[in-house]
DRENNUGU-544032 format. One record per atom (N, C-alpha, C): y, x, z; residue in three letters. Coordinates in steps of 0.2 Angstrom, whole numbers, padded with zeros to 4 digits, always signed. Layout:
YXZala...
END
This chain:
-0317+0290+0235unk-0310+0289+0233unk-0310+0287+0225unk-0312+0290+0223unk-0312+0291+0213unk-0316+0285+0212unk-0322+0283+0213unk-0324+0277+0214unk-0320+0270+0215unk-0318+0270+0220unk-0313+0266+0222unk-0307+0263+0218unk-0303+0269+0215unk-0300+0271+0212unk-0300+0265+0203unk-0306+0268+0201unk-0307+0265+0196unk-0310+0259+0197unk-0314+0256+0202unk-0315+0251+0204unk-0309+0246+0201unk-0303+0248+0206unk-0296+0244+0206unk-0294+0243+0200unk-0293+0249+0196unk-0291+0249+0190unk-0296+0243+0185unk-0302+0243+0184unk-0305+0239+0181unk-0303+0230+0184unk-0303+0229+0190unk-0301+0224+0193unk-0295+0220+0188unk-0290+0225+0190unk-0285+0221+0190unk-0283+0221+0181unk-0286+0226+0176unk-0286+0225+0169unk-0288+0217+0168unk-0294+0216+0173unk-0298+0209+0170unk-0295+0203+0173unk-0289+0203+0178unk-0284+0198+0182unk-0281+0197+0177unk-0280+0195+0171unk-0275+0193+0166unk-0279+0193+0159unk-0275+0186+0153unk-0278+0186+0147unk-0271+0189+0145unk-0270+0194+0138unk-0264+0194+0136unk-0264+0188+0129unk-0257+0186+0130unk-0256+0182+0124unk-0257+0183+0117unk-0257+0180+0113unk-0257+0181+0107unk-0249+0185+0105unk-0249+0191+0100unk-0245+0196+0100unk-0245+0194+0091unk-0242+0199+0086unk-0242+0199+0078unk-0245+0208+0081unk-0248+0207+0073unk-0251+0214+0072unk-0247+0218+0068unk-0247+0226+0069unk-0243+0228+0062unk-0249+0228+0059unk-0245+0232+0052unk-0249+0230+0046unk-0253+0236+0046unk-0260+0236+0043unk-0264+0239+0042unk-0262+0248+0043unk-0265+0252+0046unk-0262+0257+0042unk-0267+0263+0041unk-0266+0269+0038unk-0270+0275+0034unk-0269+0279+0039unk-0262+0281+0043unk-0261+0287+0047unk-0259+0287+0054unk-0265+0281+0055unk-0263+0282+0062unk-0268+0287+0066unk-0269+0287+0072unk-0274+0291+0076unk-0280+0291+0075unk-0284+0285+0076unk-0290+0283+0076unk-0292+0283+0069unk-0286+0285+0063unk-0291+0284+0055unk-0298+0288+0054unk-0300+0287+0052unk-0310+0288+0053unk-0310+0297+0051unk-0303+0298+0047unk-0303+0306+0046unk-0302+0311+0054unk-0299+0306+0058unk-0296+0310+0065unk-0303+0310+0069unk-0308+0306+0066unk-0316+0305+0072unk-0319+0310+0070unk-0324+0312+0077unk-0327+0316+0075unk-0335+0316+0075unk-0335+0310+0079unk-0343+0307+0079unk-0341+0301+0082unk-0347+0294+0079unk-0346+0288+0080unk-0353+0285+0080unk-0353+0280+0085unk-0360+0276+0086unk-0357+0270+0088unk-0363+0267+0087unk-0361+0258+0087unk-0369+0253+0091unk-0367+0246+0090unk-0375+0244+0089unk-0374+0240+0084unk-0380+0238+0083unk-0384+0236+0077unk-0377+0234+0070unk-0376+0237+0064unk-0372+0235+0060unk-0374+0232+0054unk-0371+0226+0052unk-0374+0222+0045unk-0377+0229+0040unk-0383+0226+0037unk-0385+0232+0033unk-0382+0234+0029unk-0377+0229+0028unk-0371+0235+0020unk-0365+0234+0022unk-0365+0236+0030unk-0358+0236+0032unk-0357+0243+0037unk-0354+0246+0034unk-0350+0253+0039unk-0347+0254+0043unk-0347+0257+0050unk-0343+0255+0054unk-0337+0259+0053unk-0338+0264+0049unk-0332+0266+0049unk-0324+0264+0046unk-0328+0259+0041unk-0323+0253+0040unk-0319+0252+0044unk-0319+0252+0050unk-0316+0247+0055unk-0309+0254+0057unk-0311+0260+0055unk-0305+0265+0054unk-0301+0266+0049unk-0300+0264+0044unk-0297+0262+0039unk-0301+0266+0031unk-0309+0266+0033unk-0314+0269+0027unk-0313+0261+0025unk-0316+0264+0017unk-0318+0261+0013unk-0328+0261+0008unk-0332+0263+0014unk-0337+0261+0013unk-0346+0256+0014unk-0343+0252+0014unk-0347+0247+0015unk-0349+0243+0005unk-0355+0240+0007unk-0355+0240+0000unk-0356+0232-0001unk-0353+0230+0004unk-0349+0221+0003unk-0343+0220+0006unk-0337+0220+0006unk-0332+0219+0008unk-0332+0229+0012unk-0328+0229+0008unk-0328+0237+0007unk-0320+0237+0012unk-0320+0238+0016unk-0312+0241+0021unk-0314+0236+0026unk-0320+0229+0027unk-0320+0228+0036unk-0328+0230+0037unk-0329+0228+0044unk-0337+0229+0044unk-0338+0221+0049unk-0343+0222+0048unk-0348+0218+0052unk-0353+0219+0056unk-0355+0215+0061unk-0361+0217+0065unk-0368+0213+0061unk-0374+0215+0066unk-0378+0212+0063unk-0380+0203+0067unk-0382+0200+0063unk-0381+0194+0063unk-0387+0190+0068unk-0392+0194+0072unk-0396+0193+0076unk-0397+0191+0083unk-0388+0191+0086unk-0389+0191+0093unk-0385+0184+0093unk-0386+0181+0098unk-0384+0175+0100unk-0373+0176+0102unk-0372+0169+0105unk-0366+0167+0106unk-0363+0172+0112unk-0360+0176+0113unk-0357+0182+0121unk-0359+0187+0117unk-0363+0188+0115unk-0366+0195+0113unk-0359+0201+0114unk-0362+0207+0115unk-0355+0211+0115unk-0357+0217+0111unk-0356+0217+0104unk-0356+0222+0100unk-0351+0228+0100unk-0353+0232+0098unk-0349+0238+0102unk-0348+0244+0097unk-0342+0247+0097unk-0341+0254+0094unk-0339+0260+0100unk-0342+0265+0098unk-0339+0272+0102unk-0337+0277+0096unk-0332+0280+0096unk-0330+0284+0095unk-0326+0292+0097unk-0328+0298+0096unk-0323+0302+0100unk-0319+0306+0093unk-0313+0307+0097unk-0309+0311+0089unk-0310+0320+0090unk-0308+0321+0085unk-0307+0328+0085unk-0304+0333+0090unk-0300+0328+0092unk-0296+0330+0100unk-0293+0325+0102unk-0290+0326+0111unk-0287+0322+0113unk-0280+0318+0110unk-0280+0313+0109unk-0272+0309+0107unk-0270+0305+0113unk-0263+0307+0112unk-0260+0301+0117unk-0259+0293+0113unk-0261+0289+0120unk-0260+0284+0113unk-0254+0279+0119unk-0251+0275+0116unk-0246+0270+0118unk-0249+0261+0116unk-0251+0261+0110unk-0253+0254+0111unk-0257+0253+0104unk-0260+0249+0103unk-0267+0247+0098unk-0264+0242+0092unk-0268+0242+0085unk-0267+0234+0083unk-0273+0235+0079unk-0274+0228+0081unk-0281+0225+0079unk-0281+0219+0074unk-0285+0219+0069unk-0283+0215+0063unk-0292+0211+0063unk-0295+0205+0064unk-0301+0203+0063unk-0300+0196+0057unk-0305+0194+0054unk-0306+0190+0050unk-0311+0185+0051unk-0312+0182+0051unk-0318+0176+0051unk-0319+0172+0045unk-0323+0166+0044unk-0326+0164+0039unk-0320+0160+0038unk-0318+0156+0032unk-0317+0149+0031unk-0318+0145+0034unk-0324+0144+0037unk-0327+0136+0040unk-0325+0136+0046unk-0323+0142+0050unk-0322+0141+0056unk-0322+0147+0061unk-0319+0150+0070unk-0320+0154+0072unk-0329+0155+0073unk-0331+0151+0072unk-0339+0149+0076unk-0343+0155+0068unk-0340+0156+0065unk-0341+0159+0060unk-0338+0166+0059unk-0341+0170+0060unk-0339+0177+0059unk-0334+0180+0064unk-0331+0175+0070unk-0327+0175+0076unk-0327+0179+0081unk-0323+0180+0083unk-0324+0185+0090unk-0320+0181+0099unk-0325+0183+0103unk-0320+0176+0109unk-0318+0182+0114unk-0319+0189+0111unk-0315+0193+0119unk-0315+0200+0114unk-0310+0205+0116unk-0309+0211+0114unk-0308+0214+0119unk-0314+0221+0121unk-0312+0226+0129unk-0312+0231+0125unk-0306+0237+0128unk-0306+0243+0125unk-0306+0247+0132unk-0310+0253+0129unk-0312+0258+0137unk-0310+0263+0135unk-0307+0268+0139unk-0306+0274+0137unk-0310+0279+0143unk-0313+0284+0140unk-0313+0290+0145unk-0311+0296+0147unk-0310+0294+0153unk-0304+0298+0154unk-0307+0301+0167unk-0306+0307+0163unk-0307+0311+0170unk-0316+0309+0170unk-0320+0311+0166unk-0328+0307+0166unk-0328+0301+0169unk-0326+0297+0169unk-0324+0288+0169unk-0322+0285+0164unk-0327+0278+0163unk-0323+0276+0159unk-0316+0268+0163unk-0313+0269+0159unk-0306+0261+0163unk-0305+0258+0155unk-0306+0253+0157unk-0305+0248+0153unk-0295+0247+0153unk-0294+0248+0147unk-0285+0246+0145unk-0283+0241+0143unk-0289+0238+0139unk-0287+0231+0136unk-0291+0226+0136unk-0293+0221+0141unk-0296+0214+0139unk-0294+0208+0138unk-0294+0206+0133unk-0291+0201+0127unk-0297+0194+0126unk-0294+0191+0129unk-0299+0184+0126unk-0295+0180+0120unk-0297+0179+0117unk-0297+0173+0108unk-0294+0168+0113unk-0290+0166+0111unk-0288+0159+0111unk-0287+0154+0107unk-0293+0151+0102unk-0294+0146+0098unk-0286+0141+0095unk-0285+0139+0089unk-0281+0136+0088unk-0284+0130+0085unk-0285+0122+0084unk-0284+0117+0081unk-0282+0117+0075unk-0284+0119+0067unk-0280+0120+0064unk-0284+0115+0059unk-0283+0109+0055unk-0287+0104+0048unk-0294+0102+0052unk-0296+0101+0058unk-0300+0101+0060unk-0308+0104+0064unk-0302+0111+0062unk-0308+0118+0063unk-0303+0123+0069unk-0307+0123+0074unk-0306+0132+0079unk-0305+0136+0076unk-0299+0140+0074unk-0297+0146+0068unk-0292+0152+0073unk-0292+0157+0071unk-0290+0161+0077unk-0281+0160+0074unk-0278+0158+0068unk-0272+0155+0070unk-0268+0158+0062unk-0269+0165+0063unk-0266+0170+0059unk-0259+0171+0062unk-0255+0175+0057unk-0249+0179+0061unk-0245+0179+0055unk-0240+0183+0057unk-0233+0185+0054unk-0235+0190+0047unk-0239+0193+0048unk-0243+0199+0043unk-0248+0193+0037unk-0251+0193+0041unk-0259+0191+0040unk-0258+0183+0040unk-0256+0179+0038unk-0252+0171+0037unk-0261+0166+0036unk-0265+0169+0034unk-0271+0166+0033unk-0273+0164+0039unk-0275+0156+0040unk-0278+0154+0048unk-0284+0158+0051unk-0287+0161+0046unk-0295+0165+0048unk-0291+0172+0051unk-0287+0174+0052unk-0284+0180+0053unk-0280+0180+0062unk-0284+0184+0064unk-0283+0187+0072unk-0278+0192+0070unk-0271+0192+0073unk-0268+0198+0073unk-0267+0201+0083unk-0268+0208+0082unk-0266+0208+0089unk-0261+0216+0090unk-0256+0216+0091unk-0254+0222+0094unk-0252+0222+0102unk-0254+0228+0103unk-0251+0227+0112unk-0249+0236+0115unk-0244+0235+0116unk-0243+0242+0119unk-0243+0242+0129unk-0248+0247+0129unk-0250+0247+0140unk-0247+0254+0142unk-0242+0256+0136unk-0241+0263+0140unk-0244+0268+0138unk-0242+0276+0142unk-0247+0282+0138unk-0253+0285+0142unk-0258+0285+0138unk-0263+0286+0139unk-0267+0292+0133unk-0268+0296+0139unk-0274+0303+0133unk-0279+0301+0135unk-0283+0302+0129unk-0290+0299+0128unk-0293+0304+0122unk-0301+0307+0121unk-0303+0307+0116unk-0309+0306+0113unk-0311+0299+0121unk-0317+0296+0119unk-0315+0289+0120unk-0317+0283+0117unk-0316+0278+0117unk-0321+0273+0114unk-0320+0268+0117unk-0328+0260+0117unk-0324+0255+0117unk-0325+0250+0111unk-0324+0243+0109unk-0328+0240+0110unk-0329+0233+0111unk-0333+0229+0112unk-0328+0223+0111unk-0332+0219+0106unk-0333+0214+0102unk-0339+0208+0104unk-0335+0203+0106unk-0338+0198+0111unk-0341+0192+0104unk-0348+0191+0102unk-0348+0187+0097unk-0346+0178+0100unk-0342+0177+0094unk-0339+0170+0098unk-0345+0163+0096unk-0351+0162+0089unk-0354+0159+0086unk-0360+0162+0089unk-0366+0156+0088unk-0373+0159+0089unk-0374+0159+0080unk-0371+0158+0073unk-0373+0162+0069unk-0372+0169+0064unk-0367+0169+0066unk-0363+0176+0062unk-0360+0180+0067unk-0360+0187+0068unk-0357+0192+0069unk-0349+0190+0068unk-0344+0196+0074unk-0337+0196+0071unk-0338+0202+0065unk-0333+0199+0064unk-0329+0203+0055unk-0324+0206+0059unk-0323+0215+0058unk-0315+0217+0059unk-0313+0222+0053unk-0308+0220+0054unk-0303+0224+0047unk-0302+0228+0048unk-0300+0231+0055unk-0295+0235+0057unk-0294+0237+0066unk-0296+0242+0066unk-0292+0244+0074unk-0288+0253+0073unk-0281+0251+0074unk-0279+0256+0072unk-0274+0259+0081unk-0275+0266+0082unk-0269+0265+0087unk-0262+0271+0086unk-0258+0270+0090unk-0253+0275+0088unk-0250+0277+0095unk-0246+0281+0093unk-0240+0284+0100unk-0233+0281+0099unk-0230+0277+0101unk-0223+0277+0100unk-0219+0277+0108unk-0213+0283+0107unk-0211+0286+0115unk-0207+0280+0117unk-0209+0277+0123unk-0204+0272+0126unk-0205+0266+0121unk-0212+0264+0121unk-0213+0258+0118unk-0215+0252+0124unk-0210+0247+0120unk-0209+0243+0125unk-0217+0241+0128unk-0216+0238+0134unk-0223+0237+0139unk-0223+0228+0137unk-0230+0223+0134unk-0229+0218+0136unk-0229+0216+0143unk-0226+0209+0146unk-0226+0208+0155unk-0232+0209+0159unk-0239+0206+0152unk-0247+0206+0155unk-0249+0214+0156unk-0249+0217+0150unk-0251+0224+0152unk-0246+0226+0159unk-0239+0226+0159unk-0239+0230+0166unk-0243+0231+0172unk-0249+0225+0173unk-0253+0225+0177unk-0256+0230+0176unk-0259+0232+0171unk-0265+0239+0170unk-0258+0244+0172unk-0254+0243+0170unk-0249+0252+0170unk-0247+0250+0178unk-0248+0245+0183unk-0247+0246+0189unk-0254+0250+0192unk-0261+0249+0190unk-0266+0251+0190unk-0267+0258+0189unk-0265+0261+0184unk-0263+0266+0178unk-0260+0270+0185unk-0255+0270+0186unk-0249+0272+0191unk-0253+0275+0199unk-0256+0267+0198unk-0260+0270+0208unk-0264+0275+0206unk-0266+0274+0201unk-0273+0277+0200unk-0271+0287+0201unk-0266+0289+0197unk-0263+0295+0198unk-0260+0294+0204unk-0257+0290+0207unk-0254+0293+0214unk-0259+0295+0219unk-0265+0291+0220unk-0271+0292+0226unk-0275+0300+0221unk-0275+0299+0215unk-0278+0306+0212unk-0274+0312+0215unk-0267+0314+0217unk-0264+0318+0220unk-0264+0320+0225unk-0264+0313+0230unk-0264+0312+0237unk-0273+0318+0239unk-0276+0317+0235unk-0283+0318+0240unk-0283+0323+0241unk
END
């Protein structure tokens, strides 16, 4: 049954791309700031690039506040962070800030963003987000936003509802066969009775079976 369970749940996260949303602005106190982690693994990271970065550190010793991946793997590649906090947080909904080259998405870009949570020893995926490229002077640029106004600039927030978690996995899909994505920022927070976008409903109808069949057994 629990198999099953999350079977469906994964399913139907991946039955939908969510739109383009604005990000909020960067922040210092949210959940996931790298002070609230308690241990963090990744794969391979540019050699002078920190992952902790990506939680609002400022250690990397080339663009110090984003990080980078390492520049070795081809076009799909799924580069990946895992972090657990200090304890459990409810979270309500993400915002993700990424940057790429001037020349183009094909350059330091990213074409998919999945967020996993584990929860009951399983992990379910809450968010999978494909890039949707824009046309911009001749170049595929993730578009930018209401914050971040710059066309190199990916803004994403999304709230799926509440969820405790106090292990979690991103995955960062490389969009180029020659650079890594760039992220500025993945921040998450709790906000009570935040509004749901229409695409996430699908996960929180998921979300929903999932604790009713967990009762029933």
């Amino acid at each position: 049954m629990k198999s099953f369970m999350i079977y469906m749940f994964v399913i139907c996260s991946f039955l939908f791309t969510v739109p383009p949303l604005k990000a909020a602005q960067v922040s210092d106190t949210d959940l996931w700031n790298y002070q609230n982690i308690s241990s963090i693994s990744s794969s391979v990271m540019a050699s002078w690039s920190n992952v902790r970065d990506v939680f609002g550190a400022a250690l990397s010793t080339v663009e110090a506040g984003r990080a980078m991946f390492t520049d070795t793997q081809p076009a799909g590649y799924q580069h990946w962070i895992q972090w657990t906090l200090n304890a459990p947080a409810l979270v309500s909904n993400i915002n993700l800030v990424a940057v790429h080259d001037l020349g183009g998405i094909e350059f330091r870009g990213m074409s998919r963003f999945i967020l996993d949570a584990y929860v009951d020893s399983s992990w379910l995926t809450v968010v999978d987000y494909t890039v949707v490229p824009k046309e911009i002077g001749g170049k595929l640029v993730y578009g930018g936003g209401p914050y971040y106004t710059d066309t190199n600039r990916l803004e994403l927030e999304l709230s799926f509802g509440e969820l405790t978690a106090q292990t979690w996995k991103a995955y960062f899909v490389q969009y180029g066969n020659t650079t890594s994505p760039r992220i500025m920022e993945l921040d998450a927070f709790y906000t009570p009775e935040a509004v749901v976008s229409e695409p996430a409903s699908l996960v929180l109808i998921a979300i929903g079976t999932a604790i009713l069949l967990r009762k029933k057994r």
